[in-house]
N, C-alpha and C positions, 0 to 999 in steps of 0.2 A: 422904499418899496412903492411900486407902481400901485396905480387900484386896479390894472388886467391880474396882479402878482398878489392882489388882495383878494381877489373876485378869486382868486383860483383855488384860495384857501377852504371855499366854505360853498359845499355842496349845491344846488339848490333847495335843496329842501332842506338844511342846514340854515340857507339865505332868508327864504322864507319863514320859518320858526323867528328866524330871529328879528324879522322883520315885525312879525304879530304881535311879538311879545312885546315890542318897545314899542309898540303904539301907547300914546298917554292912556292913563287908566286901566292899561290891561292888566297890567302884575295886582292894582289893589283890587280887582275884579276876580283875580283867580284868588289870590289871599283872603277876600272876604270869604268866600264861598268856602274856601278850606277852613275855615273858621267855623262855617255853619255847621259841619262834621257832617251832613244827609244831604240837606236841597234847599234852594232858597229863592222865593218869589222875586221879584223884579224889585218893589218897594222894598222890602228888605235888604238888597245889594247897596239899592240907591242911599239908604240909609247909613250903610256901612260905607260906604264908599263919601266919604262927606265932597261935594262939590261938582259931582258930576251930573250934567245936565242930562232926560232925559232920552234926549234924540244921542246924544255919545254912548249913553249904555247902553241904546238896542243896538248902535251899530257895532258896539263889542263885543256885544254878547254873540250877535252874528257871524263876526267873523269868528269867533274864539267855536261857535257849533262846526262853521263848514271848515275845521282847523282840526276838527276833532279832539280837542279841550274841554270841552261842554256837552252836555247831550239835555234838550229842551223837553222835558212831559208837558202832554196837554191833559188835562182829565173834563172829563164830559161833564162837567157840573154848570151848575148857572147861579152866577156866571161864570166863564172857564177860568178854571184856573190852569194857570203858567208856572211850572217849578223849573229850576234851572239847578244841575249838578254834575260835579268836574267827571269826567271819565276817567279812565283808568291813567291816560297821558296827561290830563290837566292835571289829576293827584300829583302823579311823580313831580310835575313843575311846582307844582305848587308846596309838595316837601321843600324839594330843592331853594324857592323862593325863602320859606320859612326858616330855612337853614341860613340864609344867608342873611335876612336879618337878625338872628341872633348871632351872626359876629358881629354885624355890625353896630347892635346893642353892646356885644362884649367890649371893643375896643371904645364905647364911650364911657361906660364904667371905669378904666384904667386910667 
């Protein structure tokens, strides 16, 4: 198969999704945060996300908002705080993700 007969497979916005998601650290960014079950501060992700440096998260977390995967609260406090929580499209992927590690927890079991 050509890569024009590759390219032809998969929409642009199909290309792009798939593009975001395999950036390093995005899946454990959307899993963490599925994990939080509400919203989760920045130090919090960082925590869960063991090894990713700060300057890689905010660019994740960036693109994952202007992707429509995340949706960023600010609240007026002092100092501000920053929640970060999946939107209705990061959920789904992020089901989706969780589902797929649990096969592939399954097949390590056997």
């Amino acid at each position: 198969m050509t890569a024009s007969n590759r390219s032809a497979l998969l929409t642009r916005a199909e290309s792009n999704l798939l593009q975001t998601l395999s950036a390093r650290w995005t899946m454990h960014i959307l899993l963490a945060l599925h994990a939080f079950k509400d919203s989760g501060r920045f130090g919090e992700i960082q925590e869960a996300v063991l090894g990713i440096s700060n300057r890689v998260l905010s660019s994740r977390l960036a693109d994952l908002e202007s992707n429509g995967f995340v949706s960023r609260d600010v609240a007026a406090t002092r100092p501000v705080t920053v929640t970060y929580r999946l939107t209705q499209h990061g959920q789904h992927v992020a089901e989706a993700l969780t589902r797929l590690r649990e096969v592939a927890e399954s097949r390590l079991d056997t």
